[in-house]
N, C-alpha and C positions, 0 to 999 in steps of 0.2 A: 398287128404288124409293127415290127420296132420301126424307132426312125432312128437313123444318122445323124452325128452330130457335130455342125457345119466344122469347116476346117479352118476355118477364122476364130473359130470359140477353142478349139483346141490350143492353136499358137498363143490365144492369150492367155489361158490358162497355163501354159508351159512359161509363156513370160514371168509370169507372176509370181509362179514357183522358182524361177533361178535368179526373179532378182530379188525372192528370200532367201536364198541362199548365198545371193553373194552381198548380200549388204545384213549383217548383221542387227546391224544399230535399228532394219525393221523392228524385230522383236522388240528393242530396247524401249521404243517408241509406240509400243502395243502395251509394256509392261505399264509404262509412265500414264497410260491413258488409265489404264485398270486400278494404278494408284490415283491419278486424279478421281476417277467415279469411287472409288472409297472414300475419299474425303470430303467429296460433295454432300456422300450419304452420311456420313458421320456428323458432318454440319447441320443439316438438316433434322436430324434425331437432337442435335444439342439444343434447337430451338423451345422456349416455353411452350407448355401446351398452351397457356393462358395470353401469352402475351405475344408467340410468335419472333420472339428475337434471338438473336444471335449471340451465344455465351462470348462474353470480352473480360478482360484483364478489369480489374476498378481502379479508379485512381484513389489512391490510400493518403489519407493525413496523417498526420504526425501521429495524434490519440490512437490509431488503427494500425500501427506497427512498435508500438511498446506494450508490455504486457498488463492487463487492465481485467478489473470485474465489469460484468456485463448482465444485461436484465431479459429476458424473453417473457410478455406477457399474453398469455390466455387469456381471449376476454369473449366469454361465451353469449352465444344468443337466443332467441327463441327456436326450437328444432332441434337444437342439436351441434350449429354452427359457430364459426369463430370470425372473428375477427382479423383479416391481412389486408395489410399495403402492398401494391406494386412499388418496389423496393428502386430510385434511382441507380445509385453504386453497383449494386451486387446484380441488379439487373434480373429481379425475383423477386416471384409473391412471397411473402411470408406474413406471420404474424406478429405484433410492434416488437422492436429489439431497440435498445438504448446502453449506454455505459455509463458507471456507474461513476459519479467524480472519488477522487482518492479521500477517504476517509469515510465517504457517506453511506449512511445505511442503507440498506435494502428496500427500507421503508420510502425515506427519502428517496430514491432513485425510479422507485415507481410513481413516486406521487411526483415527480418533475416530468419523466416521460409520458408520463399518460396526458400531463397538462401543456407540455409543450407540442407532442405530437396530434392529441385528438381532441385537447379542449376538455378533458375530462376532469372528473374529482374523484381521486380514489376515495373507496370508504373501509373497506376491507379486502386483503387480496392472504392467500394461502401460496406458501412455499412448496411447489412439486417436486423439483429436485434440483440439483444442481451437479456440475461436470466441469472439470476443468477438458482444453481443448488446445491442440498446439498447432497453429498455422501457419507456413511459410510464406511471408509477404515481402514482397520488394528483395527477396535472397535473406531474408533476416528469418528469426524462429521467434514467434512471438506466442505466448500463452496467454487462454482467456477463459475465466474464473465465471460459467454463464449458469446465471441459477433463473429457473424456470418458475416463473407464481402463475395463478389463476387470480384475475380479478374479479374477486365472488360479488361485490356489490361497487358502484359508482353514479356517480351525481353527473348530469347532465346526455346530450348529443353528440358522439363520435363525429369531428369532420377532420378533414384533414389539412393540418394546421401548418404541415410544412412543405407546399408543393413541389417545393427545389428538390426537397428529397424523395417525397412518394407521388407516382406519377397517379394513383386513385386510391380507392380500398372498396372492400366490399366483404359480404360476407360468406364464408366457405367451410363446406361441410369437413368431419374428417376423411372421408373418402373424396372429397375433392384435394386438399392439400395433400395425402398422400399418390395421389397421381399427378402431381406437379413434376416434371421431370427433374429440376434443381429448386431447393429451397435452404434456408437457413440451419444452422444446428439446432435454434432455439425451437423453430417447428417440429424438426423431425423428434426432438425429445416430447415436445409435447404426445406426440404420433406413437412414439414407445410407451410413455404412461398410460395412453386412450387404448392400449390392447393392440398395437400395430410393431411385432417387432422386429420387423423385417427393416422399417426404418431407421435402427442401428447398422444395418449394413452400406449406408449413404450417406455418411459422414461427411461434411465436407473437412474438417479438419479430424487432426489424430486424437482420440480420448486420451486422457493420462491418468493413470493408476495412481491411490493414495503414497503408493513407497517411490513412485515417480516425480511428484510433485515436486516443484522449486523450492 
């Protein structure tokens, strides 16, 4: 047996519907919500897996909007694993990255990062590759000369020597640093040499070709 349906439910249903139609700016106020829940979701995807925050602008120094060499080091572990800092600035795990002072070797610039960030003593470290990179900071174009080493052998205990700047470190497989939602260039190359090449498609900055180069 159907039932009827009261006449109070109907009148307000007929309300509802003319006063969508006579106030437009309804919809307008339905679309803004559908854009608010898109951007809540979007925020929430931006967040680290690891760390749970919320991607933000970094505050840039002078050295980090002029154009500079720069070092990313591999430093492997028992298993299989690497070595990464939770990154203050950038606000991401990666593995150590440093710049390079102007004129100094490669050599040189591993063996001051490695001692100023983890207390280490390089002994030998192998060149993986290298990329130049062009990033847009602060409205400026700034290029960066980032060569990638493996440090195959080193003297002493990883700690973490600059807490201002890495809020811990620990150690992470290759399948964990490539499911990092955002990470460094100097990682995701390491990530392309290890058989992962999918991680040139996440670039944070634009690669530049040898006839593009400054």
């Amino acid at each position: 047996m159907s039932k009827s349906i009261p006449l109070a439910a109907l009148q307000h249903v007929g309300a509802s519907i003319s006063g969508m139609l006579l106030f437009p700016w309804y919809f307008k106020l339905m679309r803004r919500d559908e854009r608010d829940c898109k951007r809540d979701q979007l925020d929430a995807k931006a967040r680290d897996k690891l760390g749970g925050r919320l991607i933000e602008e970094p505050a840039y120094t002078h050295d980090d909007v002029v154009d500079h060499d720069a070092v990313a080091m591999a430093i492997p572990g028992p298993g299989g694993v690497y070595l990464a800092l939770d990154h203050v600035k950038f606000n991401w795990w990666t593995i150590p990255l440093g710049k390079c002072n102007p004129g100094q070797s490669l050599a040189g610039s591993v063996a001051m990062e490695l001692n100023e960030e983890l207390g280490l003593e390089s002994v030998t470290f192998l060149e993986l590759a290298q990329q130049r990179f062009r990033y847009i900071r602060e409205g400026l174009t700034v290029e960066v000369n980032l060569h990638l080493v493996e440090v195959t052998a080193f003297r002493g205990r990883p700690e973490n020597r600059e807490p201002h700047k890495h809020r811990s470190l620990r150690w992470l497989s290759l399948n964990e640093l490539f499911n990092l939602n955002r990470t460094a260039d100097g990682t995701l190359m390491l990530l392309q040499n290890r058989g992962f090449p999918m991680a040139a498609s996440r670039w944070c900055g634009t690669p530049v070709t040898s006839s593009e180069a400054s």
